[in-house]
C-alpha positions in Angstrom: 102.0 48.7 44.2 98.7 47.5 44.8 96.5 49.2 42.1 93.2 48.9 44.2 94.7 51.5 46.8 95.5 54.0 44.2 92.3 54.2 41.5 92.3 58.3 42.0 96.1 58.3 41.2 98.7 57.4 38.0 101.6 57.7 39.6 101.4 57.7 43.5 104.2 59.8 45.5 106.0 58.0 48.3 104.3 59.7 51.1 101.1 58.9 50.1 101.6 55.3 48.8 102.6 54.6 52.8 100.0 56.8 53.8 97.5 54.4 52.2 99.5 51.3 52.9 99.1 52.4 56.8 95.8 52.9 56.5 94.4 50.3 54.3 97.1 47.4 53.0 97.6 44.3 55.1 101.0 43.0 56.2 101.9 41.8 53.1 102.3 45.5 51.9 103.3 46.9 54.3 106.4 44.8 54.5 106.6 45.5 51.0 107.0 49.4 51.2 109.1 49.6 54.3 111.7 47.6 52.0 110.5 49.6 48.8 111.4 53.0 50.7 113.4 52.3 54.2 112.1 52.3 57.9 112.9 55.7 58.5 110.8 57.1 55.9 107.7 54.9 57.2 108.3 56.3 60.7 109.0 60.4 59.3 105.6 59.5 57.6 103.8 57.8 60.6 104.7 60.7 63.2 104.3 63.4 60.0 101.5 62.6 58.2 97.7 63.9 59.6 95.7 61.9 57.6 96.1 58.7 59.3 93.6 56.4 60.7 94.6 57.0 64.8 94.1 53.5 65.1 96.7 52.2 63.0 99.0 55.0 64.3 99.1 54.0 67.9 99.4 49.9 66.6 102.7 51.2 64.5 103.8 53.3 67.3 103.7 50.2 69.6 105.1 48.2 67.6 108.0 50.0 66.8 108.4 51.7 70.2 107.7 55.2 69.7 105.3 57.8 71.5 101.9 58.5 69.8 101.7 61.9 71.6 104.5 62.9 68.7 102.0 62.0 65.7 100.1 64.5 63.6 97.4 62.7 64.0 97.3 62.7 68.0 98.2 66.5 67.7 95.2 67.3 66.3 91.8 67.6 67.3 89.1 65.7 65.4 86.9 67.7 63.4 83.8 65.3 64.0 82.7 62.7 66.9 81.4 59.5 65.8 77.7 59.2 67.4 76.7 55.7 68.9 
């Protein structure tokens, strides 16, 4: 577990340490909690879990071949725009 990602946390759930790994780890982790806790429990949390950064939800969903439309986080509408 990288102890960086989880400072507000002792002892880190399994959703939420992919939910951060997702979000913020590199490749390195993230190889490391697919073994730690299976493939299908990183894809029930990818397609589950709202809080999710939508780009790293539609890379995962290309690279593992599934439809973004299905995600939480491309159910729901964004509470704020980004202004440029």
């Amino acid at each position: 577990m990288r102890n960086e990602l989880f400072w507000d946390y002792n002892n880190p759930g399994a959703e939420l340490e992919i939910q951060r790994a997702i979000n913020f780890g590199g490749f390195d982790y993230i190889d490391y909690v697919q073994e730690k806790y299976g493939m299908e429990r990183f894809k029930n949390t990818l397609i589950n879990n709202r809080n999710l950064s939508r780009k790293a939800v539609n890379y995962w969903c290309m690279v593992l071949n599934l439809d973004r439309s299905i995600t939480r986080s491309y159910q729901t509408e964004n509470i704020w725009e980004p202004t440029r």
